[in-house]
ZAMARGU-4260 file (C-alpha; in steps of 0.2 Angstrom, whole numbers, plus 5000, padded with zeros to 4 digits):
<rodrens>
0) 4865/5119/4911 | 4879/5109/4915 | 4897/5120/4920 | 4914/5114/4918 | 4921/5107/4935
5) 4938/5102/4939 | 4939/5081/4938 | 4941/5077/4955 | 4956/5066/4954 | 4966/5074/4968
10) 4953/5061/4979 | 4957/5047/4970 | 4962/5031/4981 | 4970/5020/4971 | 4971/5001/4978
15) 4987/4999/4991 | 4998/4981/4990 | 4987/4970/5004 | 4998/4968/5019 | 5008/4948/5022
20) 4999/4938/5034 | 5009/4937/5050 | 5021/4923/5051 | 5013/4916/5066 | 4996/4913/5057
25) 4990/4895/5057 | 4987/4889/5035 | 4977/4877/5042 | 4960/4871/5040 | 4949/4878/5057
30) 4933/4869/5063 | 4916/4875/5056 | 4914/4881/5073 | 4930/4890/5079 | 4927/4906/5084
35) 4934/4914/5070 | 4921/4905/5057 | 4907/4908/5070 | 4913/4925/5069 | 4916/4928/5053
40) 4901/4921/5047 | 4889/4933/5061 | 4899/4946/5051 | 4891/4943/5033 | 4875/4937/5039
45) 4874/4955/5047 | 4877/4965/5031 | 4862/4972/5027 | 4858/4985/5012 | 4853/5002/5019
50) 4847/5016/5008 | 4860/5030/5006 | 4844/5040/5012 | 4843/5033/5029 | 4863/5035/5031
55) 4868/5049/5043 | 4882/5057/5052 | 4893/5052/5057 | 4902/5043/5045 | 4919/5035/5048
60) 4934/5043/5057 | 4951/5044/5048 | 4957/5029/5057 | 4942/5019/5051 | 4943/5025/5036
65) 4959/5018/5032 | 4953/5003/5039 | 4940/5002/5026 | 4950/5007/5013 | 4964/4993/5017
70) 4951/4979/5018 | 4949/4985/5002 | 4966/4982/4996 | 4962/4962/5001 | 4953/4958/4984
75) 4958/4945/4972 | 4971/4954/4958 | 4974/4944/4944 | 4991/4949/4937 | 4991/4964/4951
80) 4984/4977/4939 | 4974/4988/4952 | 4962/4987/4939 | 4952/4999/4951 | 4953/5012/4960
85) 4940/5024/4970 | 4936/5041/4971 | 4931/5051/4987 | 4917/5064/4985 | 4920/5076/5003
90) 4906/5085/5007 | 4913/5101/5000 | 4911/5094/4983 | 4894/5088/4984 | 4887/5100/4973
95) 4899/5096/4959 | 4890/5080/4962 | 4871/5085/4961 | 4875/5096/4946 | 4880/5082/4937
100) 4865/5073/4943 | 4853/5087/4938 | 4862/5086/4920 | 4860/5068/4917 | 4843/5070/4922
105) 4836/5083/4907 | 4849/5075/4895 | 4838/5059/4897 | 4822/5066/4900 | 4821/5085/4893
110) 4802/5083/4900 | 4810/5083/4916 | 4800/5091/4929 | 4809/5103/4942 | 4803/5091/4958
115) 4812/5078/4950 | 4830/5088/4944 | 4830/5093/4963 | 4826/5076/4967 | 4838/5070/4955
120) 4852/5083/4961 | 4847/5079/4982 | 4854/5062/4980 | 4870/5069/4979 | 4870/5074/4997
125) 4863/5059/5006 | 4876/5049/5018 | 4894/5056/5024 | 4904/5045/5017 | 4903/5045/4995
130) 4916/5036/4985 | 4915/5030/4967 | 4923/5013/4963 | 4930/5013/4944 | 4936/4998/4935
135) 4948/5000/4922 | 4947/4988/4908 | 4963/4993/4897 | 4979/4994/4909 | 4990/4979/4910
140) 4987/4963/4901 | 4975/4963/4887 | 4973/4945/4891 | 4964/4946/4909 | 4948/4954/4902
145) 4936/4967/4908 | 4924/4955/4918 | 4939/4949/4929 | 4943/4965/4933 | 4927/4970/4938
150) 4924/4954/4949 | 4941/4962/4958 | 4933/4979/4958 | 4917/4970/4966 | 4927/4959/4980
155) 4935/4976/4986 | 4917/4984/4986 | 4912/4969/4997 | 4927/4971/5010 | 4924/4988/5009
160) 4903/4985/5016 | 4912/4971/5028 | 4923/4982/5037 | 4909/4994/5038 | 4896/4984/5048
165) 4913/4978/5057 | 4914/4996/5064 | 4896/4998/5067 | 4890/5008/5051 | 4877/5003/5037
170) 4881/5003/5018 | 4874/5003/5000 | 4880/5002/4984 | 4870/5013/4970 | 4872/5016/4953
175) 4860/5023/4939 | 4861/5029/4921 | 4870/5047/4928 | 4883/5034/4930 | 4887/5032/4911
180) 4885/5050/4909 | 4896/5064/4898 | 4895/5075/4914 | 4901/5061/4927 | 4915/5054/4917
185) 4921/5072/4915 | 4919/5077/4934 | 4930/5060/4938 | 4943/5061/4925 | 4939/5043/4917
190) 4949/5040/4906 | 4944/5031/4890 | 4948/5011/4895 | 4939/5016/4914 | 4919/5012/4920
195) 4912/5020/4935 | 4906/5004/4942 | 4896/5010/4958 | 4894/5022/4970 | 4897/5016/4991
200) 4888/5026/5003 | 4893/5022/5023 | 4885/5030/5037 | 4878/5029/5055 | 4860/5022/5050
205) 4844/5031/5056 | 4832/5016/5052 | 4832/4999/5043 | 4820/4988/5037 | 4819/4969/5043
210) 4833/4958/5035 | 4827/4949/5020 | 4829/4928/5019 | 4845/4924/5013 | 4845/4910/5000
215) 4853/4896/5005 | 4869/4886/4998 | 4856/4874/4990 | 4847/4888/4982 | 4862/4894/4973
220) 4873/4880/4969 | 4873/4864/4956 | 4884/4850/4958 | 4890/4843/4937 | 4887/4823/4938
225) 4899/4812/4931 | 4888/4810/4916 | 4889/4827/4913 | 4873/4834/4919 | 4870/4848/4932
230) 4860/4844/4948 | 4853/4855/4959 | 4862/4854/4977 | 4881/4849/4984
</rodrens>
């Protein structure tokens, strides 16, 4: 049975204005192989998917939380809307949480074993840092429509697991039908326009599998011909 709980919108971060590069930064072009490509590039080659199960403490300090959070703040905003913003689940509130999850669960399924509503409700509990990234689809300018703003909502996500591998930490991102829930929209306080998107799980990670093969550029990307067909390739 699923219990009233307060919406936990006092946790809500909401998007900060992204800081003005210094005035003594260089607009121009670097080589492919400055240090600052080189580096860069290590960086998202590094980022590596780890299952909010194999996520531990500790998570991130204050200080690198806000670091996090600012990197954040960096993503594309057409029209600066802060069509997103994210919600931090402390571990006091994990239960909140796993109710939710247990709910969503026997909604679905009413055939649902009790293994698998503790199953359901355990994921609630797993890595030390929880945040929910919800994209809002009706504030601002009706003409800048709901896919741009979740491709803002999903660059901040990316900074976010950026800055996290910067500090040494692993990341996920999970979602899931609880996600569309009666339950979890009313434990958030979404509001009609809003979607929870995601959640972002950081931590210090107990183990990882090996990396996956990245696809490359020419796996990805089409070139349009001057006769207005599509090739494979740049």
């Amino acid at each position: 049975m699923l219990h009233p709980v307060a919406p936990v919108a006092s946790n809500t971060l909401a998007p900060a204005p992204a800081p003005a590069p210094p005035a003594s930064v260089d607009s121009r072009a670097a080589p492919a192989d400055s240090e600052l490509a080189v580096l860069t590039a290590t960086l998202m080659q590094s980022r590596q998917t780890i299952l909010p199960k194999r996520l531990v403490a500790p998570g991130p300090d204050a200080q690198q939380l806000e670091m996090i959070l600012s990197a954040a703040a960096t993503a594309p905003d057409h029209g600066q809307l802060r069509p997103w913003r994210l919600v931090l689940v402390p571990q006091a509130e994990r239960g909140q949480l796993a109710e939710v999850f247990g709910a969503a669960l026997t909604e679905r399924d009413p055939h649902a074993t009790p293994e698998q509503i503790a199953q359901a409700r355990e994921k609630a509990h797993r890595a030390p840092l929880l945040l929910l990234a919800v994209v809002d689809g009706g504030k601002g300018d009706p003409d800048i429509d709901l896919s741009e703003r979740t491709v803002s909502a999903g660059c901040a996500v990316q900074n976010m697991l950026l800055m996290a591998t910067a500090l040494g930490y692993g990341s996920a991102l999970t979602s899931g039908k609880a996600l569309k829930s009666s339950g979890l929209r009313a434990l958030f306080g979404l509001k009609a326009g809003e979607q929870a998107l995601c959640f972002v799980s950081i931590g210090t990670v107990q183990s990882r599998r090996s990396a996956r093969a990245r696809p490359t550029p020419a796996e990805r990307v089409h070139t349009l011909t001057a006769d207005g067909g599509i090739v494979p390739g740049f």
